[in-house]
C-alpha positions as CSV (number, residue, x, y, z in Angstrom):
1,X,63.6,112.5,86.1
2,X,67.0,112.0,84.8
3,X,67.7,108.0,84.3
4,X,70.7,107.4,87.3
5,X,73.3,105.6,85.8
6,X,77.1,104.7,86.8
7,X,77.8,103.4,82.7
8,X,78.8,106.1,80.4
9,X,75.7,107.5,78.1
10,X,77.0,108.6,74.6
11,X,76.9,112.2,73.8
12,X,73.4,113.6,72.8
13,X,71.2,110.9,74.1
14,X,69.0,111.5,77.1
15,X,67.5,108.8,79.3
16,X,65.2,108.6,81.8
17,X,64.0,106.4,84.0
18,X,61.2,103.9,82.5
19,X,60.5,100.2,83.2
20,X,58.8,97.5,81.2
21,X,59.5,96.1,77.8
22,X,57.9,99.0,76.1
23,X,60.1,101.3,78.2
24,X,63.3,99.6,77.5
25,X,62.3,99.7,73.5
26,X,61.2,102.9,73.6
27,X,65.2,103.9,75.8
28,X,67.1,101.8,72.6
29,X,65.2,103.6,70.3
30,X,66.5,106.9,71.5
31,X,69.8,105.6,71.7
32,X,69.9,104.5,68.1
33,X,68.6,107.4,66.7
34,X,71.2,109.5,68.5
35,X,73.9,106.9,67.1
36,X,72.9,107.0,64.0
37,X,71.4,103.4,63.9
38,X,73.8,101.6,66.3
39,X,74.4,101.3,69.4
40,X,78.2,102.0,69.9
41,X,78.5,105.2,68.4
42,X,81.4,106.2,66.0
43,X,82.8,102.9,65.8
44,X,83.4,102.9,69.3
45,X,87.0,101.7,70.2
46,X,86.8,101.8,74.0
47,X,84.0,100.6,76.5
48,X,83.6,104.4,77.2
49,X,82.1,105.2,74.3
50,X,79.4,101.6,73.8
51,X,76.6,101.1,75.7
52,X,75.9,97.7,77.6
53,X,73.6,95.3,75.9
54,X,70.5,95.9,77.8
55,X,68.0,93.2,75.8
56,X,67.7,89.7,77.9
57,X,68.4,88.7,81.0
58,X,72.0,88.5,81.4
59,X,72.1,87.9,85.3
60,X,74.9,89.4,87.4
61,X,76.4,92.1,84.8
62,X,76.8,92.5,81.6
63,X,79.0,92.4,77.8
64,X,80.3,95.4,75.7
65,X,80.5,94.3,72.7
66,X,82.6,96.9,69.9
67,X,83.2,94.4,67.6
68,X,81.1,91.1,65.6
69,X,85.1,89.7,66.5
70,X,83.1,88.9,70.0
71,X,80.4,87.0,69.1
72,X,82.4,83.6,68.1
73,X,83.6,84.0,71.8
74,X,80.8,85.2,73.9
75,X,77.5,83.6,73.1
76,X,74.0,86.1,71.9
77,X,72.5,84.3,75.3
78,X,74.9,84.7,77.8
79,X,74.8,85.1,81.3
80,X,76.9,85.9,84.4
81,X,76.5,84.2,87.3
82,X,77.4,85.2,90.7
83,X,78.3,82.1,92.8
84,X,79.4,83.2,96.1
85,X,79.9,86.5,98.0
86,X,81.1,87.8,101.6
87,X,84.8,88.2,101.0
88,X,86.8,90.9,101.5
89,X,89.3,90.9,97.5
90,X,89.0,88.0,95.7
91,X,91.9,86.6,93.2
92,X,94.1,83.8,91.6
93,X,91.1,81.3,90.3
94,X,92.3,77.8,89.7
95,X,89.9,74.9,88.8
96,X,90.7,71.6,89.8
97,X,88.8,68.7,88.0
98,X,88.8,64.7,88.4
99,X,86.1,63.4,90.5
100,X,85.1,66.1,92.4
101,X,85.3,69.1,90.7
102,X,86.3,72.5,92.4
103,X,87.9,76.1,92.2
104,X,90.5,77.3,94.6
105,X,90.9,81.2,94.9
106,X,92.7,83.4,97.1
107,X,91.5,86.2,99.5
108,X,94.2,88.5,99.8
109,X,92.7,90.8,102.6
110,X,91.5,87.7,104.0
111,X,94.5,85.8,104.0
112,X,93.1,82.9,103.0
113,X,92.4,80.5,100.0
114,X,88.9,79.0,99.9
115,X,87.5,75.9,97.7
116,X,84.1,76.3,95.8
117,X,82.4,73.1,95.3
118,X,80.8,72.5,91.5
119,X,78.8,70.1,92.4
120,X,76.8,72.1,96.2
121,X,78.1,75.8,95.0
122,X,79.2,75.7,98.7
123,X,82.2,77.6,99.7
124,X,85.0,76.0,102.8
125,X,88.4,77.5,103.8
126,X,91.0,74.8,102.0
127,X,93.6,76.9,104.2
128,X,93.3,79.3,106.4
129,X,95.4,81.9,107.6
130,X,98.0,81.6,104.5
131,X,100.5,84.6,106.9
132,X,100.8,83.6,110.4
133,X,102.8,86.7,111.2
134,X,101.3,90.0,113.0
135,X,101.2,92.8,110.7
136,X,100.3,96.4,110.3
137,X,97.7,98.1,108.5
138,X,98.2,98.1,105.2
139,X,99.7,95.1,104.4
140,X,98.1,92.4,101.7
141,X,99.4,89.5,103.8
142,X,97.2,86.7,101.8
143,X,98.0,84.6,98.7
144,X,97.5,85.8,95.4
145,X,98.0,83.9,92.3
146,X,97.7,79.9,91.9
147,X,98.5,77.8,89.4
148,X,99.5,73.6,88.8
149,X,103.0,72.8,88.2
150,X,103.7,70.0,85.2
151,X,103.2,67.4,88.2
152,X,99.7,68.5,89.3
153,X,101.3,70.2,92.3
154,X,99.6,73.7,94.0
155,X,101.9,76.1,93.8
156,X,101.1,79.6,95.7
157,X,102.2,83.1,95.3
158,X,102.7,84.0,99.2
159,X,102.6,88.3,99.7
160,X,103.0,88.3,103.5
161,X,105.9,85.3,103.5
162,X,107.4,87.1,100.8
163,X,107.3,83.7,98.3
164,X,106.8,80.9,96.0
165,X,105.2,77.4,97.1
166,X,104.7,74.7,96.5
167,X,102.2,72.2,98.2
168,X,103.3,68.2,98.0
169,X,100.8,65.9,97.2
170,X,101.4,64.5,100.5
171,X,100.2,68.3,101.8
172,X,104.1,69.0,102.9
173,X,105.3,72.4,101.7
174,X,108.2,73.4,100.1
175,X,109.3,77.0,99.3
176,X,111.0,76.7,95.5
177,X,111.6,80.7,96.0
178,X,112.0,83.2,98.5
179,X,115.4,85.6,97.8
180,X,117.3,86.9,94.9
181,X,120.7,87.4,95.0
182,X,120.7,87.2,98.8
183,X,117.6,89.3,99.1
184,X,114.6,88.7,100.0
185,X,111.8,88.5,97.2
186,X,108.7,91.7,97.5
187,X,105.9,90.0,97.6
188,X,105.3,87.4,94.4
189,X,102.0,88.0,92.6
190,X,101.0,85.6,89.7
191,X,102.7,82.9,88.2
192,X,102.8,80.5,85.4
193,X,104.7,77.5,83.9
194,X,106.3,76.8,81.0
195,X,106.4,73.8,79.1
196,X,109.6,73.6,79.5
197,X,109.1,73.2,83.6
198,X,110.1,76.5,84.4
199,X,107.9,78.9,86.2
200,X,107.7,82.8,85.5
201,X,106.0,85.3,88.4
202,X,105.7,88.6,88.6
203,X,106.9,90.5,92.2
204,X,105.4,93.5,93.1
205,X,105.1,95.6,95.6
206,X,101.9,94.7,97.4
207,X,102.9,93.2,100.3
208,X,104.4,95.7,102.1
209,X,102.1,98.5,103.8
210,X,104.5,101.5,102.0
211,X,104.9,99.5,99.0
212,X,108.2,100.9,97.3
213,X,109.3,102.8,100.3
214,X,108.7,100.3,102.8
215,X,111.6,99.7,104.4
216,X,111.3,96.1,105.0
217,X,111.7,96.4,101.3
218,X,115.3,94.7,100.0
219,X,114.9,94.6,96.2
220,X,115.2,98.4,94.2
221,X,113.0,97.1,92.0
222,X,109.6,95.3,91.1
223,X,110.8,92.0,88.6
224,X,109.8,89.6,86.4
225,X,111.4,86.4,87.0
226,X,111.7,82.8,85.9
227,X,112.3,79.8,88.1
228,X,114.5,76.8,86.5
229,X,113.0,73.2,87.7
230,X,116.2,72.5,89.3
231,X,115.4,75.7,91.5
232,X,118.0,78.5,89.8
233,X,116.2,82.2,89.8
234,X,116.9,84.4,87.3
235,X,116.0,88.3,86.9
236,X,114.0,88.4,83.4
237,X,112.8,92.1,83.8
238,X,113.3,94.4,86.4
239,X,111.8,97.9,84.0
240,X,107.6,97.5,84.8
241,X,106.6,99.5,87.6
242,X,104.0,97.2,88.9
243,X,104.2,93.5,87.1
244,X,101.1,91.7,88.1
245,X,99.0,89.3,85.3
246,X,101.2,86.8,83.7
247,X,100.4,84.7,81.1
248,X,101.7,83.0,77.9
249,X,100.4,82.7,74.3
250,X,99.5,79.4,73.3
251,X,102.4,78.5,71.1
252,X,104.6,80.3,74.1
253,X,106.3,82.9,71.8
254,X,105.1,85.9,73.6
255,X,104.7,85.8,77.4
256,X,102.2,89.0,78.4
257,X,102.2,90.7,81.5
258,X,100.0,93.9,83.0
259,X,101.4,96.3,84.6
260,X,99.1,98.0,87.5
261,X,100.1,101.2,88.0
262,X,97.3,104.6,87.9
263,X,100.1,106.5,85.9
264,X,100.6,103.4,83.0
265,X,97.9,101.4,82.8
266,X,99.0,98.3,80.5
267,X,99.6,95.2,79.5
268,X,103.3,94.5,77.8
269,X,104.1,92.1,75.3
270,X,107.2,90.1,75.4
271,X,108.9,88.1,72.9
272,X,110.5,85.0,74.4
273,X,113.6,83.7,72.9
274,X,114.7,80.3,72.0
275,X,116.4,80.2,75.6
276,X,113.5,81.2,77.4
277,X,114.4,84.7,78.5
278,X,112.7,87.9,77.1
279,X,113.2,90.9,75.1
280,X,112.9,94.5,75.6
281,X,108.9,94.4,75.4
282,X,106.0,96.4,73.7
283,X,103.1,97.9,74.9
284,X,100.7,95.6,74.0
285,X,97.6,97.7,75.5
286,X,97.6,101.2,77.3
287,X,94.9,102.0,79.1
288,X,95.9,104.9,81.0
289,X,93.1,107.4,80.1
290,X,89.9,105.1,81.4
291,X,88.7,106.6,84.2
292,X,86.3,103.6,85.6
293,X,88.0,101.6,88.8
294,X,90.3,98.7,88.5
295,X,93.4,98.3,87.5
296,X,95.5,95.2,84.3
297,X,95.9,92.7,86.9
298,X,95.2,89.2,86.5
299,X,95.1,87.8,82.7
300,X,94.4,84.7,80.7
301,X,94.3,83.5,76.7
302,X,92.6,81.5,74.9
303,X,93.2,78.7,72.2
304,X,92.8,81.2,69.6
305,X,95.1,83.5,71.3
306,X,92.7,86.3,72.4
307,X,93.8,88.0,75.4
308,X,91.4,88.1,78.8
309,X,92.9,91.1,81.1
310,X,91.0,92.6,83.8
311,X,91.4,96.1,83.8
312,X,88.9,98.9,84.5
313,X,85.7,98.2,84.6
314,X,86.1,94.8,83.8
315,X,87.6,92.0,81.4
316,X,88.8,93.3,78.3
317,X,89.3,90.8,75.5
318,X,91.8,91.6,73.0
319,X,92.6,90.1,69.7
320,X,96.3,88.7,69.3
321,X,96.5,91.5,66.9
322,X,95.9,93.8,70.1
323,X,92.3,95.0,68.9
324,X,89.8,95.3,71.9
325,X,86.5,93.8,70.2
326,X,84.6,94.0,73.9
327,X,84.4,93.8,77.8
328,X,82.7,91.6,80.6
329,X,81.7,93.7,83.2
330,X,80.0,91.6,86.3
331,X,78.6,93.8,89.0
332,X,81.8,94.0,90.6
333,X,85.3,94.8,88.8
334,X,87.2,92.0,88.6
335,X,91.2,91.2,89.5
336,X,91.9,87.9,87.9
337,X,90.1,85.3,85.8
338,X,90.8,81.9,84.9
339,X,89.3,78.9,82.6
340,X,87.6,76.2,84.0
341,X,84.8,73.1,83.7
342,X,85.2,71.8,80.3
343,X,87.6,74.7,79.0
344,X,84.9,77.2,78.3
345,X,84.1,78.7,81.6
346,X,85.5,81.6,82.7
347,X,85.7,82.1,86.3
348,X,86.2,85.7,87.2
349,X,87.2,86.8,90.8
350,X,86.4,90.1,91.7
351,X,86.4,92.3,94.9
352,X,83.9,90.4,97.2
353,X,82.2,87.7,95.5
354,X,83.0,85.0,93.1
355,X,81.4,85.1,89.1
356,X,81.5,83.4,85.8
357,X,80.3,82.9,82.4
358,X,79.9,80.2,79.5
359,X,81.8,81.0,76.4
360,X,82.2,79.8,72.8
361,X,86.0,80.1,73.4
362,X,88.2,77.7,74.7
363,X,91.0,78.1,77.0
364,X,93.8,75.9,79.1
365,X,93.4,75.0,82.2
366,X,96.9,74.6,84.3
């Protein structure tokens, strides 16, 4: 019978369902025949047109690779490992290291941010509920993005309180933004820091059950914004239709930032200038026309200033150039990733459970 399959099959080849060895030679065979001796056919550009690397045991998913670029980041033996399951949409990973070693990560339909233990794999609640409110159906009332500020401080993208904040050392919170102009913020989604000690986050719509016709809604648009260490907000961008994934090159010229919306699928490019705000912006990436599920939502680079973006189907790494050399795809799509252990782990957080995988790359942890 016809081989079931949810990964696109390039045009021509016919599988069928076999097992064993033998079978799965005798299945790449037929596919390299029918590509003419390689398995992405045509110089494949987009994940839609490669097929998975199916040799090995790769564990919880597995890598597209379109271009030999990939291979000095993700190694020939790689695998991805699922950690921990059970929740409801899993986002914002930030690892925490000294003494003992752990990953914070938001549920946003859970309204909570739990802590996974290196050292036991265990998962606890570190707090739980993040909204205290009531709220209707609809709503992502949870956290979302987490990052360190230049102090080591937790600081929290709130979507039910509508906020930024910050968590003392002492475990005292302070809110270091909540309104704009006299209005209250939509619900803040990512965030990152500058070297400088300012803080740029992206504000959505999410929070709200009707999203941009809500009418708890006080802002007429969905910004990018940057937050001065002394605590003055300023509008950077106020033009993307869903801002989400935020994330600076390494030598901070260029902040990027995806934009989650089914009619532009994309992540922009942004030049920063010498005072720290941005210019008109470039489409970095479009991915409009893929058809598997997810959306550009959370993003991270690495030293080398490749680009990590979740997006459909899973994490597409980009060159700085903007060339998309491959994809991680773990057995769920994921919304957000983020570096951790020695630099060369990439945690990925995606729908219900928690995954990641050992690179050759190297990134920065907040």
């Amino acid at each position: 019978m016809p081989y079931q399959t949810d990964r696109p099959i390039p045009q021509g080849v016919i599988m069928f369902k076999l097992t064993g060895t033998a079978s799965t030679a005798f299945v790449l065979s037929l596919l390299l025949v029918a590509c003419g001796g390689t398995l992405a056919c045509g110089g494949a550009e987009t994940d839609s047109e490669a097929a998975p690397e199916t040799m090995g045991d790769h564990g919880a998913g597995v890598v597209i690779r379109l271009d030999p670029a990939l291979d000095a980041i993700v190694p020939a033996d790689y695998k991805i490992e699922k950690l921990a399951d059970g929740f409801m949409f899993t986002e914002g990973p930030l690892w925490i290291g000294g003494d003992a070693p752990h990953l914070l990560f938001s549920d946003v339909r859970g309204n909570a941010i739990y802590k996974w233990t290196a050292s036991t794999g265990a998962v606890s609640d570190f707090r739980k509920p993040v909204f205290k409110g009531t709220f209707e159906e609809g709503r992502f009332v949870g956290s979302n993005g987490l990052t360190h500020d230049s102090a080591g401080r937790l600081v929290v993208c709130e979507h039910g309180n509508r906020r930024v904040l910050r968590i003392e050392k002492d475990g005292t919170e302070t809110v270091i933004a909540e309104k704009y102009e006299g209005k209250k913020l939509n619900s803040p989604n990512d965030v990152v820091y500058k070297s400088d000690g300012w803080a740029y986050f992206t504000d959505p719509p999410y929070g709200f059950a009707q999203q941009d016709t809500d009418p708890a809604k006080e802002l007429d648009f969905n910004g990018i914004f940057r937050l001065s260490p002394e605590g003055k907000l300023e509008l950077l961008n106020d033009q993307q239709t869903r801002p989400n994934g935020i994330a600076f090159s390494p030598d901070e010229k260029t902040l990027y930032v995806s934009n989650s919306d089914p009619d532009h699928k994309a992540w922009m490019a942004y030049a920063v200038k010498d005072d720290g705000t941005l210019d008109r912006g470039r489409v970095f990436a479009d991915v409009t026309s893929e058809m598997a599920e997810g959306l550009p939502d959370g993003l991270k680079l690495d030293k080398q200033a490749n680009l990590y973006g979740t997006g459909p189907g899973g994490v597409w790494i980009y060159t700085p150039e903007g060339r998309h050399i491959g994809s991680i795809q773990p057995d769920e799509v994921p919304a957000n990733v983020g570096w951790g252990d020695d630099g060369k782990t990439l945690y990925m957080t995606a729908r219900t459970g928690l995954y990641r995988i050992k690179l050759s790359a190297e990134g920065l942890i907040p």
